[in-house]
KOLBAFI-104581 format. One record per residue (C-alpha): x, z negated, y negated. Coordinates in steps of 0.25 Angstrom, whole numbers, padded with zeros to 4 digits, always signed. Example, Ala and Ser with C-alpha at 12.3 -4.5 7.8 and 13.67 -1.06 7.14 Angstrom:
REM KOLBAFI-104581
+0049-0031+0018 +0055-0029+0004 
***
This chain:
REM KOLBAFI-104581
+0000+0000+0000 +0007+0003-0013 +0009-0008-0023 -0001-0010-0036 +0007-0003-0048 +0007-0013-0058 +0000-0008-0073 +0010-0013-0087 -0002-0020-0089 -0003-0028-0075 +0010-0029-0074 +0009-0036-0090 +0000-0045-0085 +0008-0050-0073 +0022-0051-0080 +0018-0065-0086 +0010-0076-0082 -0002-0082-0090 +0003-0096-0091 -0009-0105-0092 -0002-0118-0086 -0006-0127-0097 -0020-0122-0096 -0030-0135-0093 -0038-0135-0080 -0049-0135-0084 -0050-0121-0090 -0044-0113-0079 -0054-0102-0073 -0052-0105-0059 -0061-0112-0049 -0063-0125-0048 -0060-0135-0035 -0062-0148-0032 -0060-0158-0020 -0073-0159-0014 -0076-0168-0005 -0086-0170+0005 -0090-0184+0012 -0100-0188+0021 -0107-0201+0016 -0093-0208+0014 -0086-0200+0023 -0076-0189+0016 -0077-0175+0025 -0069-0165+0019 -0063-0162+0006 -0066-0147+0000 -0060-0140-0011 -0071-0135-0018 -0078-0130-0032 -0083-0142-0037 -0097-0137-0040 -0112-0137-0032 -0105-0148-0022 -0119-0150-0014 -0121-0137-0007 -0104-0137-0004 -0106-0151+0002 -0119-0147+0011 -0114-0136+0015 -0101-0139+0020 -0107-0153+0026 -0114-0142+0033 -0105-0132+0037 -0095-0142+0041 -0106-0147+0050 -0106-0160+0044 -0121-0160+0042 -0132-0149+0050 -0144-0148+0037 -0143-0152+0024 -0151-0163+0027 -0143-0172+0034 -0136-0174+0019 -0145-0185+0012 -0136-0186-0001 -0125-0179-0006 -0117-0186-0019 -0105-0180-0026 -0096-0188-0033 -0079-0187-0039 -0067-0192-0032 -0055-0193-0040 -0051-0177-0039 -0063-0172-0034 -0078-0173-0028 -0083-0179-0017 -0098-0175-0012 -0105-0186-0002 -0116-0181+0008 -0126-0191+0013 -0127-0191+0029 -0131-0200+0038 -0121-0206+0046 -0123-0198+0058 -0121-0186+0051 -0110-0191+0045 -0103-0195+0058 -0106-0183+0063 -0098-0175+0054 -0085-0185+0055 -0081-0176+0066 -0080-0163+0057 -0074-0171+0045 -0062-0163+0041 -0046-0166+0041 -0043-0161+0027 -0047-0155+0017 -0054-0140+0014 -0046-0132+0004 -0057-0123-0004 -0051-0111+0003 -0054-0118+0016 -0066-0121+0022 -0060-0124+0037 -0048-0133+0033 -0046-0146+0037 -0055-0146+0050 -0050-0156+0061 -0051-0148+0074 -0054-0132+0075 -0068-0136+0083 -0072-0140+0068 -0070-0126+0061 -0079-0122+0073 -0089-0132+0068 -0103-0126+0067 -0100-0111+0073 -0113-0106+0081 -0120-0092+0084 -0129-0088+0073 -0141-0081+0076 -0139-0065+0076 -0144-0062+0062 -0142-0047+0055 -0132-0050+0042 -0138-0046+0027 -0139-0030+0025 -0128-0025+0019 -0135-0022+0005 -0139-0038+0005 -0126-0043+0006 -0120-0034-0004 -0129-0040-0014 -0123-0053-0009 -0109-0047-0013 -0113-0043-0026 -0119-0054-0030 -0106-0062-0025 -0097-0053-0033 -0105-0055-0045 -0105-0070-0044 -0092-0073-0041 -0083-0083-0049 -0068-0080-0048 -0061-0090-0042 -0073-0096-0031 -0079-0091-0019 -0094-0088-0018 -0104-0089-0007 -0117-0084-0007 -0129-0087+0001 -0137-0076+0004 -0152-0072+0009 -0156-0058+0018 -0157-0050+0005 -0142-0054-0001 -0148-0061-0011 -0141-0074-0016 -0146-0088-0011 -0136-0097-0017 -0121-0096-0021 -0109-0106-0017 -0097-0104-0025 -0084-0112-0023 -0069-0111-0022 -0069-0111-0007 -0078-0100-0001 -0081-0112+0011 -0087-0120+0000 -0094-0109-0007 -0100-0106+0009 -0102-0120+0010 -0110-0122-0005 -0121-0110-0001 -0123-0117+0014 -0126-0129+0007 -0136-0124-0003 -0143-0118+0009 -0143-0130+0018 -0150-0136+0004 -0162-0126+0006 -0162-0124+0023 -0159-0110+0022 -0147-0103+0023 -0144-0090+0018 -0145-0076+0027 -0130-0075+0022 -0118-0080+0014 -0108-0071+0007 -0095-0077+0002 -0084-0072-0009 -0073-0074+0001 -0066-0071+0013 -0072-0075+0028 -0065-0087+0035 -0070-0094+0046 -0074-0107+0040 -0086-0098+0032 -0090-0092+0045 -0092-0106+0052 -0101-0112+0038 -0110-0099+0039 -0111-0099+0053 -0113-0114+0053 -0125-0113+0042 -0131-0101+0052 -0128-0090+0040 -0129-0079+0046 -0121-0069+0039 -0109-0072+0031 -0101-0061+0022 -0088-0064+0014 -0083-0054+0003 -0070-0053+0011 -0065-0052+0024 -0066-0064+0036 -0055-0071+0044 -0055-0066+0060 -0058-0079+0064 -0071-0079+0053 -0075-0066+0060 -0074-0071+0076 -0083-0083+0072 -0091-0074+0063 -0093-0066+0077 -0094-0078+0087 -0105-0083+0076 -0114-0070+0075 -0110-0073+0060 -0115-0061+0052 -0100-0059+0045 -0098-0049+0033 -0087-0045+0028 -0090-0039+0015 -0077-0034+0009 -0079-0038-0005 -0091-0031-0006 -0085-0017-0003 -0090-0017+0014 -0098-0026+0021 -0091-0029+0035 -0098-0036+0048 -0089-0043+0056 -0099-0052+0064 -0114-0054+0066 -0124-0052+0081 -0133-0041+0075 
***
């Protein structure tokens, strides 16, 4: 492949930098994260880092994709309060539930490209993995709207998921510095009203981690705007997970799904 010739006026603009050292934090244009973390009455479970914004839905849902709780209902209370550097978000549950879950609590923490790190044993990644029933993915046409309406709404810097219904048209939105979270933000808003969307579309590459939380919340279809892991596609396959590739918005690609 050749090399990119380089303009005067790109090569002016690279010969020096912008020296913005002294700039104060909190005007910088970049996104925001914060330790987030996530207890079980008094029991911490795992520390995210996260955008520090709508913490509700991030809470549920990840409570529920880390198979910490099975509906929404087994959350009586959920409180957000500040630790020293960061946030700590306290879900109410019984103390069964919350036994329960002490098996799947978590060695480290979760960096906010990682929605997998930290797990104690590899049977834990595995957590929740089932056949889904065989269910036809969105038209073509339908989920295109959803990429358009993805590029439109993007904010530089942060990952966007969105929860959408047959016709491509936008339920909710979960935006976040980690495309887990941003997954884990629309699961929750759906746990909230006992429906979960015919698919979900996110502003990221596939990893495996988003297969397990779709196939987990019984999603059928999920699309990324770039391209998966191997290991999200094997799973995506042994799951009858509707998988789309979709190229950032240039072709859609089906790598898995029974019909």
């Amino acid at each position: 492949m050749p090399s990119e010739v380089l303009t005067p006026h790109s090569f002016s603009a690279a010969s020096r930098y912008d020296d913005q050292r002294d700039r104060p934090l909190r005007t910088l244009d970049g996104p925001q994260e914060q330790p987030l973390t996530l207890s079980l009455n008094d029991t911490a479970m795992v520390t995210l880092l996260a955008t520090p914004e709508a913490l509700e839905p991030l809470a549920l849902g990840h409570a529920f994709t880390a198979g910490w709780i099975e509906r929404a209902e087994q959350v009586e209370d959920i409180q957000l309060s500040r630790l020293r550097h960061g946030l700590l978000v306290r879900l109410a549950v019984s103390s069964q539930t919350e036994a329960r879950a002490a098996g799947l609590q978590r060695a480290g923490v979760s960096v906010s490209s990682c929605g997998a790190c930290g797990v104690a044993e590899e049977s834990q990644l595995m957590q929740g993995l089932k056949r889904l029933p065989a269910c036809a993915p969105l038209a073509p046409e339908s989920l295109m709207r959803g990429v358009e309406s993805l590029q439109r709404h993007a904010r530089a810097g942060l990952h966007m998921a969105l929860a959408l219904d047959s016709d491509g048209e936008v339920l909710s939105r979960g935006v976040d510095i980690g495309r887990h979270n941003a997954l884990d933000r629309i699961i929750g808003e759906a746990l909230t009203r006992g429906e979960m969307p015919a698919a979900v579309l996110l502003s990221s590459r596939c990893s495996m981690e988003l297969v397990q939380k779709t196939v987990r919340a019984g999603i059928a279809t999920l699309a990324t705007l770039s391209l998966p892991s191997a290991l999200a596609v094997e799973i995506a396959r042994a799951c009858d997970l509707n998988l789309i590739c979709c190229h950032r918005g240039r072709h859609l690609e089906r790598l898995s799904g029974a019909t």
